[in-house]
C-alpha positions in Angstrom: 0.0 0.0 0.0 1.5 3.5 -0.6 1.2 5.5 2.2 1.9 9.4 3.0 4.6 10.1 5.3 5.6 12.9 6.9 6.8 14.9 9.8 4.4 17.5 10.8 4.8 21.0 12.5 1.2 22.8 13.5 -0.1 24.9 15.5 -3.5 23.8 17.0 -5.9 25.4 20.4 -2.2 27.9 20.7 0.1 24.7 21.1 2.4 23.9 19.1 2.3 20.3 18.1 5.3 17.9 16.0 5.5 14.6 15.4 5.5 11.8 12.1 2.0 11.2 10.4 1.1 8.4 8.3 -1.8 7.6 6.4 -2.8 5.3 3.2 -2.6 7.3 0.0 -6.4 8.1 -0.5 -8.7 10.7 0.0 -11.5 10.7 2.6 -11.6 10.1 6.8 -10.5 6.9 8.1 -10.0 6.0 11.9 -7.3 6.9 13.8 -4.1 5.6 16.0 -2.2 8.1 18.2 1.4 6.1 18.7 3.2 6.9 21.6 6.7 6.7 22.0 9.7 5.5 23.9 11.5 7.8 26.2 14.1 8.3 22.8 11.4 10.2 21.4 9.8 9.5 18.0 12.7 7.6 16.4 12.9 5.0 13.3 11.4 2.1 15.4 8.3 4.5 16.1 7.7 5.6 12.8 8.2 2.0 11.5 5.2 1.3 13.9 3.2 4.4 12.5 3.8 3.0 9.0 2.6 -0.1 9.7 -0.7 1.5 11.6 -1.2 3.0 8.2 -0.6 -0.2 6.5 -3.6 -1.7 8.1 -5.6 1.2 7.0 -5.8 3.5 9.6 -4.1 7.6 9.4 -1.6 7.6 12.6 0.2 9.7 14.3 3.1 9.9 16.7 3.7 13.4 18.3 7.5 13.8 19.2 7.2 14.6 22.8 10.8 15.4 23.3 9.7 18.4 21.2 9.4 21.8 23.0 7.6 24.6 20.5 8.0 22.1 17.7 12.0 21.9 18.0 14.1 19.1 19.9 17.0 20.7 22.4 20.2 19.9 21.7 21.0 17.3 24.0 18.2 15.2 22.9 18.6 15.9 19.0 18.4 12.7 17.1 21.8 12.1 16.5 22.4 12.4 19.9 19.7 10.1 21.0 21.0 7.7 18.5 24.3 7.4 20.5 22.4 6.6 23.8 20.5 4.4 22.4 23.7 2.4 20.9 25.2 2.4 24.4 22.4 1.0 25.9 22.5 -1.3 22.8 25.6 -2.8 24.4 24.0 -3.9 27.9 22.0 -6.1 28.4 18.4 -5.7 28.8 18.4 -6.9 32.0 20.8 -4.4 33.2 18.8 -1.2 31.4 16.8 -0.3 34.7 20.0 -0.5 36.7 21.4 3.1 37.1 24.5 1.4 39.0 25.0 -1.2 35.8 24.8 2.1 33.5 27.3 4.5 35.7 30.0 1.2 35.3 29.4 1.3 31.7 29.5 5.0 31.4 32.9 4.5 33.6 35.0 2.8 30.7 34.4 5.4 27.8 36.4 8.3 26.8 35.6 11.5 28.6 33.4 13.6 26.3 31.2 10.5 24.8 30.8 9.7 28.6 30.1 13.6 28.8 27.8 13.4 25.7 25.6 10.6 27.1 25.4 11.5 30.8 23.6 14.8 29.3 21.3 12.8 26.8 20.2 10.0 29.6 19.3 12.7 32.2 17.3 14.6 29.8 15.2 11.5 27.8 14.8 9.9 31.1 13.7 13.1 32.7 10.4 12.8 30.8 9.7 10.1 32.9 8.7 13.2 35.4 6.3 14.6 33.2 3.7 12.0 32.3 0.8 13.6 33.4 2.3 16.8 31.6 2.5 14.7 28.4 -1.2 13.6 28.9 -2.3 16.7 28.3 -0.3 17.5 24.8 -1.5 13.5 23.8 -5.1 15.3 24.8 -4.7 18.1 22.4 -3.1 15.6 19.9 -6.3 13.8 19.9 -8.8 16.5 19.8 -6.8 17.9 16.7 -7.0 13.8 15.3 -10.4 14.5 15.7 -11.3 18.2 13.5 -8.5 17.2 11.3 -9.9 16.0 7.5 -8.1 12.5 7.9 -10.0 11.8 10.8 -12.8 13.8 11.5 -15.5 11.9 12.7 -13.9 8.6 13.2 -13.0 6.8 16.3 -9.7 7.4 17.9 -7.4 4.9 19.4 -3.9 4.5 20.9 -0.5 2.3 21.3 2.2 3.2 23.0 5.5 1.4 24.1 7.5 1.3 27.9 6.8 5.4 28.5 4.5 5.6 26.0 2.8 2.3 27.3 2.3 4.1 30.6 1.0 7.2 29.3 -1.6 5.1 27.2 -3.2 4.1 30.4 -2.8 7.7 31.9 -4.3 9.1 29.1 -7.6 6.7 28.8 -8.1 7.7 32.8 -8.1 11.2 31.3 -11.2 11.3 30.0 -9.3 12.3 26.4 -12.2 10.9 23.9 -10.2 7.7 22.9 -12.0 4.7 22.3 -9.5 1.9 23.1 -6.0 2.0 24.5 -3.1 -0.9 23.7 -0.4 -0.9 26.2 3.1 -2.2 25.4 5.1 -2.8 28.5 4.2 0.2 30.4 3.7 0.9 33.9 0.1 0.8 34.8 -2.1 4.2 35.4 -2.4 4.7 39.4 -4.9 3.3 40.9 -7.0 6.1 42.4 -7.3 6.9 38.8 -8.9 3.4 37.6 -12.7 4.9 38.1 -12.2 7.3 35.4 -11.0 4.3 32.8 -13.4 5.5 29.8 -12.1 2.9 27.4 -10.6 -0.9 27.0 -7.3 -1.4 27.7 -5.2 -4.0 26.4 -1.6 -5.0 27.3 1.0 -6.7 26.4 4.1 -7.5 28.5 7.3 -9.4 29.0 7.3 -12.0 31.4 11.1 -10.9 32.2 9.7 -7.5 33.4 9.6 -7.6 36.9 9.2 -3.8 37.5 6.4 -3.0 35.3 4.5 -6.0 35.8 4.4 -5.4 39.6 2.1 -2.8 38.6 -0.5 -5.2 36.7 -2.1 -6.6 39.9 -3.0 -4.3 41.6 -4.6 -2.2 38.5 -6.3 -5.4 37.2 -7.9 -5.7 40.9 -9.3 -2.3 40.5 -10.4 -2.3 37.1 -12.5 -5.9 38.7 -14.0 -3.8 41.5 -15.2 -1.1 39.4 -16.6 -3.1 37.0 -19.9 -4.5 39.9 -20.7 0.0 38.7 -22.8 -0.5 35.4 -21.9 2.6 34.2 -18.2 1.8 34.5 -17.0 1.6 30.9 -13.4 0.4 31.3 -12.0 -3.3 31.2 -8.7 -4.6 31.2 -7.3 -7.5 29.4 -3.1 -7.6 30.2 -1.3 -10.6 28.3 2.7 -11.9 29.8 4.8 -13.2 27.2 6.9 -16.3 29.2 10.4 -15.4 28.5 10.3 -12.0 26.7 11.9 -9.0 27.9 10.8 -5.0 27.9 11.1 -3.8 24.7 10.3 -7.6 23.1 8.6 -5.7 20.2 11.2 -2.9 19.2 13.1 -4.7 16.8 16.0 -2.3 17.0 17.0 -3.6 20.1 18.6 -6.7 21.5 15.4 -7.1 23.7 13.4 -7.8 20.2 11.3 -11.4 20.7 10.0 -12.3 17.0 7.4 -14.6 18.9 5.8 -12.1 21.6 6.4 -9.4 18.7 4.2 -11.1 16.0 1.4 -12.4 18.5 1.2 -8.8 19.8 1.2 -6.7 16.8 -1.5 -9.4 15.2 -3.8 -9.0 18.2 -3.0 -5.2 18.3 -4.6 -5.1 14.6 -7.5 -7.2 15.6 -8.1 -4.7 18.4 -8.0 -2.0 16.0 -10.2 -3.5 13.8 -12.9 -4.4 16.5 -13.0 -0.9 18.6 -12.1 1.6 15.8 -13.6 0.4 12.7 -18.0 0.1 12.6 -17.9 -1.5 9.0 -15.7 -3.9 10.1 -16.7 -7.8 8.2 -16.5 -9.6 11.5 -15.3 -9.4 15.4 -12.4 -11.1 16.4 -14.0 -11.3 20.2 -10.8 -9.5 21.9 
């Protein structure tokens, strides 16, 4: 399918959005999928994943959140998120939560790359501080999906992966107009948020993800609760890969499982397809 590609620069409600958009190559409104990064920002593996939204037939977007007025700073530009990213290419996943594994690492490079990276980790994982900042720009983002001519009038979902994962939850307890949320490995929403769930959630984790899965339980036990209120109109359906690590879907990294990966990204579509699209031939019951 061709598709339109493009990074984007707007102003829209007096903010100034950025980010990648993807759509098929036709005229008219189809649904749409906000994609949400990783804490590097909206890099090849996210617009890959916007491409392939677009594939399927839906017009996506991925707002680059490491944006401010449009532009990225210096110390996060994408070259220089690039270079983290290769650094923390060369540990292994197990050790990427592990600031103390990282700083040892740091420890045996030359002074300015060590100097060069230092400033690029505290900034991209700064963000990490700001989700409930970055729910509100992934708010405007989707009332703009919403006027704009490639969408208006069509249902809006989301996906988002580790950060982005997390603010996908955050964002459907937001009350943001989103009508289904797919979570890849992110933390989950906190819990004295769970009554304001306005959508379906799905996620997908790895089962060698002790940090963010520690979160699932307790969420899943609140989602249960709310749901005895008929009015309640949020579920959630989390799925463990045995054996997969955070990140088993970015396949830019060493974490990448092909497995966890391809049964994800299927059942991601089928989602898609069952809460976004009302001419859809038949329900795939997810």
């Amino acid at each position: 399918m061709q598709l339109m590609s493009e990074w984007r620069k707007f102003e829209f409600e007096g903010n100034v959005l950025s980010g990648y958009s993807s759509m098929p190559a036709r005229s008219g409104s189809l649904p749409g999928v906000l994609v949400i990064q990783e804490v590097w920002g909206v890099d090849s593996h996210i617009q890959d994943v916007a491409d392939r939204v677009a594939a399927s037939g839906y017009s996506a977007f991925a707002p680059d959140l490491l944006a401010v007025d449009g532009e990225r700073p210096s110390e996060v530009s994408f070259d220089r998120i690039a270079e983290m990213k290769e650094f923390m290419n060369s540990l292994p996943p197990s050790s990427w939560g592990d600031p103390q594994a990282r700083e040892a690492a740091l420890g045996k490079l030359p002074s300015d790359l060590k100097e060069r990276l230092v400033e690029t980790q505290a900034a991209a994982f700064s963000q990490i501080a700001k989700l409930d900042q970055y729910v509100e720009v992934l708010k405007t983002a989707v009332r703009w999906m919403q006027s704009d001519g490639s969408t208006k009038g069509e249902k809006i979902g989301t996906v988002g992966f580790c950060m982005g994962g997390s603010l996908v939850g955050r964002l459907a307890c937001a009350d943001s107009g989103i009508s289904v949320g797919v979570i890849f490995y992110g933390s989950a929403p906190p819990i004295e948020r769970v009554s304001n769930l306005s959508c379906p959630l799905f996620g997908f984790y790895g089962g060698e993800d002790p940090g963010v899965n520690a979160t699932l339980p307790d969420f899943s036990a609140a989602v249960e609760e709310n749901l005895k209120n008929a009015e309640f109109k949020g579920r959630f359906s989390p799925t463990i890969y045995p054996g997969a690590n955070h990140g088993f879907h970015n396949d830019t990294r060493p974490s990448f499982n092909q497995n966890a990966s391809r049964d994800a990204w299927a059942k991601t579509l089928g989602i898609f397809l069952d809460h976004l699209c009302d001419n859809r031939a038949n329900g795939h019951g997810l």
